[in-house]
N, C-alpha and C positions, 0 to 999 in steps of 0.2 A: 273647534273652539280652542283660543290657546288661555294657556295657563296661565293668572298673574304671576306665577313662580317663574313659569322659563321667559316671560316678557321679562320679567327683573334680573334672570340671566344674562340675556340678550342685550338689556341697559348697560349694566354692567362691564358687557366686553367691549361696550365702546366707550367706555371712560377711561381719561386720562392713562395713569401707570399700566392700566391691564391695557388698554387698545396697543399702546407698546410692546408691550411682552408678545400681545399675541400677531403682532405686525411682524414680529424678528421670530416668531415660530414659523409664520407664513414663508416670508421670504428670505427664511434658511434652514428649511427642514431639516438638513444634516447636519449643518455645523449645530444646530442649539442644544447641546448636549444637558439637558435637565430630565428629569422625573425618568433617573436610569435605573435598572432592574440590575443587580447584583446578585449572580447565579450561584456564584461558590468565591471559597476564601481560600491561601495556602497561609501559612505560620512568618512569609518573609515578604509580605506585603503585597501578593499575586492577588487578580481576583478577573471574574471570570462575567463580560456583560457582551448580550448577544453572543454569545459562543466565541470571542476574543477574551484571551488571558494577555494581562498589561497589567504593570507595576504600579500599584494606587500610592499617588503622591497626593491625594486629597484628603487623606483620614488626622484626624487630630488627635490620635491616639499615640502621643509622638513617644511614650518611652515604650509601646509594643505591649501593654501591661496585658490587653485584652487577650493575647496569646500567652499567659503565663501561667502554667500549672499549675501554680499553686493560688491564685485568681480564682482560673475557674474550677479548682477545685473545692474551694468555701462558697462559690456562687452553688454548686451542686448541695454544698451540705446546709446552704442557709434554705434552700426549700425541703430536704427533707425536714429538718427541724423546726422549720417555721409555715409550710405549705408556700402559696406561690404572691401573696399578697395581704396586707395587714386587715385591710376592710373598713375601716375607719378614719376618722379626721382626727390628724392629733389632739385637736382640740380637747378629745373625749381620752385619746388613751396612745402612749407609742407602746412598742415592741422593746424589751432592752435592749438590742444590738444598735436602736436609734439613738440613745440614751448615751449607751459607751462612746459608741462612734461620733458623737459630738462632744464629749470630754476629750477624746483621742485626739479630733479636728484640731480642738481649741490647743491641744499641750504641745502639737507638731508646731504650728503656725508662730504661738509665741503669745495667743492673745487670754481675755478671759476668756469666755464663752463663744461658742456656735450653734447657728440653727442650722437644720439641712431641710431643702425645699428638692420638688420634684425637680425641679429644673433650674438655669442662671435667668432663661428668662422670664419664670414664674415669680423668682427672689426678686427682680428687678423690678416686674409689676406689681408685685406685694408690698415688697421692705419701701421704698420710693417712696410711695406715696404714705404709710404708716409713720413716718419720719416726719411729718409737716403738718401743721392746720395750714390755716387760711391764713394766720398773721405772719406765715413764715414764707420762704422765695427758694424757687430750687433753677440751679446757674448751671447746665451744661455745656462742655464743651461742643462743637458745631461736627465733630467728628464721631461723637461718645454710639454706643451700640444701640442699635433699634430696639431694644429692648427698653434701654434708658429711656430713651423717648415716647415709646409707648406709654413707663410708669408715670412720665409726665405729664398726660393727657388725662392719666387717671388723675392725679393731684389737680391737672388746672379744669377739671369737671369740680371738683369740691373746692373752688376759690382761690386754689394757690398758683400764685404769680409764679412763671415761669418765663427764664430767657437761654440763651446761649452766647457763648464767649468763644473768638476766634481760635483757630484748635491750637493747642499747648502756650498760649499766651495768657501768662500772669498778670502782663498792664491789661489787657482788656479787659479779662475780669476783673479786673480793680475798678473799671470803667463801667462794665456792667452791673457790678454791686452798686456802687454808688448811685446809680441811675436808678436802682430798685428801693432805694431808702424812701421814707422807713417804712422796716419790717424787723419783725421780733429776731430770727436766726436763718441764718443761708446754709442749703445744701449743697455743693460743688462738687456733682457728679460728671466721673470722669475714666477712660479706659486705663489698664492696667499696661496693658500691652492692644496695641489697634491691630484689629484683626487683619485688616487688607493690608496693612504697611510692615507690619511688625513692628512698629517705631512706639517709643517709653515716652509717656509724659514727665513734665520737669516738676513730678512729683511734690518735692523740698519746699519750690517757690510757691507751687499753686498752694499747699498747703499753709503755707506763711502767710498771703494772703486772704485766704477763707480767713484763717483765725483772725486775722487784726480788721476782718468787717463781720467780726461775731459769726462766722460760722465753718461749718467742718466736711472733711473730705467725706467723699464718696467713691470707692473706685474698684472699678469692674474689671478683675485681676483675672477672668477665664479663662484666656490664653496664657497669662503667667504661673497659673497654677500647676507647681510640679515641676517646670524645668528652669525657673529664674530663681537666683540666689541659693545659696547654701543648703542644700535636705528639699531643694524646692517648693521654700516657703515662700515664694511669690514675691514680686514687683516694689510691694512696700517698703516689706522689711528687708530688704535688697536696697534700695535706696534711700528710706527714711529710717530704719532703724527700729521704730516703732509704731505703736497702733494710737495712740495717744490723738484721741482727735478726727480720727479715723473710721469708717465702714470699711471692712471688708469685705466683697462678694467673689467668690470663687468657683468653678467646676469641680464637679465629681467625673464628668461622663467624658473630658479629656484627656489629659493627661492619665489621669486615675484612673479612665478605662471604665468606669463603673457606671451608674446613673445620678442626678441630681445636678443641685449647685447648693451652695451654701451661702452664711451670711456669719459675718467675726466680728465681732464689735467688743465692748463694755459687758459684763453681765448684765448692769444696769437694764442697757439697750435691749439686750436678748431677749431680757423677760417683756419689755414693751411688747417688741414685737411681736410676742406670742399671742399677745392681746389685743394687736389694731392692725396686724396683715391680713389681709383676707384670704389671700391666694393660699397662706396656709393654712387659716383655720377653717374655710370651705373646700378647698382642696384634699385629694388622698396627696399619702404619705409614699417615697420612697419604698416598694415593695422589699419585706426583711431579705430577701437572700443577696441585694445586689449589697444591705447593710452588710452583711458576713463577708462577701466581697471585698469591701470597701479597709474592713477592719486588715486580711489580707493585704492588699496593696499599702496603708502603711507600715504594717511590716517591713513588706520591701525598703518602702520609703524610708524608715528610721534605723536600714538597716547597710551593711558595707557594699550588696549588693546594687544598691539607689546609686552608690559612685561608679558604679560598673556602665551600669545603663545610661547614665548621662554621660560620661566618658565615651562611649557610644554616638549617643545623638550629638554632643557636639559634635565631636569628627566628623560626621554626617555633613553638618551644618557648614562647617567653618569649609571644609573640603569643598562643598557647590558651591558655596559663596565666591570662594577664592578664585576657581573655576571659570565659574561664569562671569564674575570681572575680566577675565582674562578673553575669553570671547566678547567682551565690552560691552554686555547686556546691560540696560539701563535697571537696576535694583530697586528695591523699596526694602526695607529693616536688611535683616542680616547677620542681628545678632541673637532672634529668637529661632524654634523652628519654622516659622512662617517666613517667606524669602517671597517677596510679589517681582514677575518680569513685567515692563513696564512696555505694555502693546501700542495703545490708543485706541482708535476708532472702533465700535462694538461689531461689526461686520469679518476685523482683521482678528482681533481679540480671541473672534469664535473658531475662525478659519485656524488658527494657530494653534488651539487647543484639539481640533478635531485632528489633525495632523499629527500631534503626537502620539493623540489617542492611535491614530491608525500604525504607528511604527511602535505600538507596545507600552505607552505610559498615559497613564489617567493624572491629567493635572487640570485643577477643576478655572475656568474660563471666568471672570467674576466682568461683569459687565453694570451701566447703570441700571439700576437707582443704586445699588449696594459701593459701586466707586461714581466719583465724578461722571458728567458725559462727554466721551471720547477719550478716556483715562482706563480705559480697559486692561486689565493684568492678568498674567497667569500666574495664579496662585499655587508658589508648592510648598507643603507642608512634610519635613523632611519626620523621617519617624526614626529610632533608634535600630529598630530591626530590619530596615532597609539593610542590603548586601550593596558592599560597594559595586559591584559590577552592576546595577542598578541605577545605585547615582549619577555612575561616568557614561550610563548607557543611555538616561535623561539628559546631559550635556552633551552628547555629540547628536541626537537629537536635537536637542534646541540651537545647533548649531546652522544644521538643515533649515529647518523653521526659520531661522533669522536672517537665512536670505533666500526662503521661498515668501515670507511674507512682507520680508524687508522692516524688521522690527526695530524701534529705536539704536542707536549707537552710544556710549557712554562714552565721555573724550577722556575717561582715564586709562592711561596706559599703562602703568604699573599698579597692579593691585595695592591697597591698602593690607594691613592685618587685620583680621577679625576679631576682636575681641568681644568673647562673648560673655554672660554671666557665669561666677564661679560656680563651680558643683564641688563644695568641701568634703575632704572626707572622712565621714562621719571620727566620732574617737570611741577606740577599741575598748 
């Protein structure tokens, strides 16, 4: 007898996206580098899968915080003093160290208040759709995170109109607002920094727009959180200045090293959403020790050290960048730490990553649905405590790769300069 469960299995693998995935698991068992087992770590970005040690260029821990003594030495002290987990729904009660560390959020960033959510994309599914009835319209851009678009599904399950606007175009969504009238106020959810590009939306203008068709930004700053703008107060207040008008949602578990994501707004907003997110208020909370954590790494953060470490990861950054222009790789961003080499077809994409894995670097292979099809990159994510001899040992690598697989060519021949986001420092 079979089971309705494994027949619904079985349906299942041969639908659409997954009949995909599991067609390129079929026929490229080796190259499909996913659901890989992680055996050990060293402190300079080594790590140890199938019994190869290779320099992991896929972690987003880009200021190295998760290796910082004094990190995880408040992760240690926040479970003696707190045990290993809150137990509860904030709804009913937080811990103080949730408390502080959302005063703390909020004083770093520049805004009034913060919530913290287990995750960015719990805040996204939660706060999204808390933010709208049914007379309001929420306008993504066509690029913005999977997560975004999840919360939008939850909104347009409860009546609210949902569209997308071409990605970083401000006429479009003037086009798309307009198209959507009338409605009482618009959400214009949008990335901070775009994970597979690295590339900044035109922040200024979208926002100019939202406001003069009654509504306000939204923007999912994860990747910017911690290494864009000044004390790495992210993407905004890097280009807009202020919060004025604005959601903020942010990571904890990158940059920061720690666990969560957050959301910055208005106090006003804060306290809404305490009231109509659901992901927080049936959801657990952040376990208190990574909060002790968390409190730790802004230290660093608000401290002269925070200029040490980005002083670090740019160099990191601006060095491969430069580099690899120079071997004429086709680029995507450049000026965050996320640097996409630009493959193509999903079969080359994988063979090129499996390649380097084999000469000692893990850099993670991003294929569709997550980019276009046939727009396949190797995504590297440069960290601050990478050793240079690492970087330039990832570029003569990909040197290899670029003409064993025969990868795009860039017609530029003189590098451009890098200019990346300032990392001020701090005043004594």
């Amino acid at each position: 007898m079979v089971l309705p469960l494994e027949e619904q299995a079985a349906t299942l693998e041969r639908a659409g996206l997954t009949r995909f995935i599991r067609r390129m698991f079929d026929d490229c068992p080796d190259l499909f580098m996913k659901n890989l087992t992680v055996e050990a770590v060293t402190s300079d970005r080594r790590m140890k899968i199938a019994g190869r040690w290779v320099y992991n260029f896929g972690s987003d821990s880009f200021l190295g915080l998760d290796q910082h003594p004094h990190v995880q030495g408040a992760l240690e002290r926040g479970v003696r003093e707190w045990g290993t987990h809150n137990g509860t729904s904030r709804a009913f009660s937080s811990v103080a160290p949730n408390v502080a560390v959302e005063r703390r959020l909020a004083d770093w960033l520049g805004a009034e208040a913060a919530v913290i959510y287990p995750s960015v994309t719990l805040a996204n599914v939660g706060a999204l759709p808390a933010l709208v009835t049914r007379h309001d319209v929420i306008v993504a851009d066509q690029y913005a995170h999977n997560s975004i678009e999840t919360g939008m599904q939850v909104a347009k399950a409860r009546g609210v109109r949902c569209a997308k606007f071409a990605h970083n175009d401000p006429t479009d969504l003037e086009r798309v607002l307009r198209s959507l009238r009338p409605y009482r106020r618009a959400v214009v959810a949008v990335d901070g920094v775009y994970s597979m590009s690295g590339q900044f939306p035109p922040l200024a203008a979208l926002l100019q727009t939202a406001w003069a068709n009654n509504g306000f930004l939204y923007v999912d700053d994860a990747h910017g959180t911690g290494v864009v703008g000044p004390q790495g107060r992210g993407t905004v207040w890097e280009t807009v200045g202020h919060y004025e008008n604005i959601v903020v949602v942010g990571s904890l578990s990158k940059a920061l090293s720690c666990l969560g994501g957050f959301v910055a707004a208005s106090r006003r907003l804060i306290e809404v959403l305490k009231l109509r997110s659901q992901s927080l208020i049936f959801g657990g909370p952040v376990p208190p020790p990574y909060l002790t954590a968390l409190e730790a790494v802004l230290d660093i953060i608000q401290s002269p050290e925070y200029y040490r470490l980005r002083q670090a990861l740019d160099a990191n950054v601006r060095h491969f960048v430069m580099e690899a222009r120079r071997l004429r790789l086709m680029l995507l961003g450049g000026c965050v730490p996320i640097v996409s080499v630009l493959v193509g077809p999903e079969q080359k994409t994988l063979q090129a990553g499996r390649l380097l894995f084999e000469m000692g670097y893990y850099v993670q292979s991003v294929i569709f649905p997550a980019v276009p099809h046939g727009q396949g990159v190797l995504r590297v994510q440069l960290n601050a405590i990478h050793p240079r001899k690492a970087v330039d040992g990832l570029l003569a690598a990909l040197a290899q790769v670029k003409e064993v697989v025969c990868l795009p060519e860039s017609s530029a021949v003189a590098p451009p300069e890098v200019n990346l986001p300032v990392a001020a420092m701090p005043a004594a």
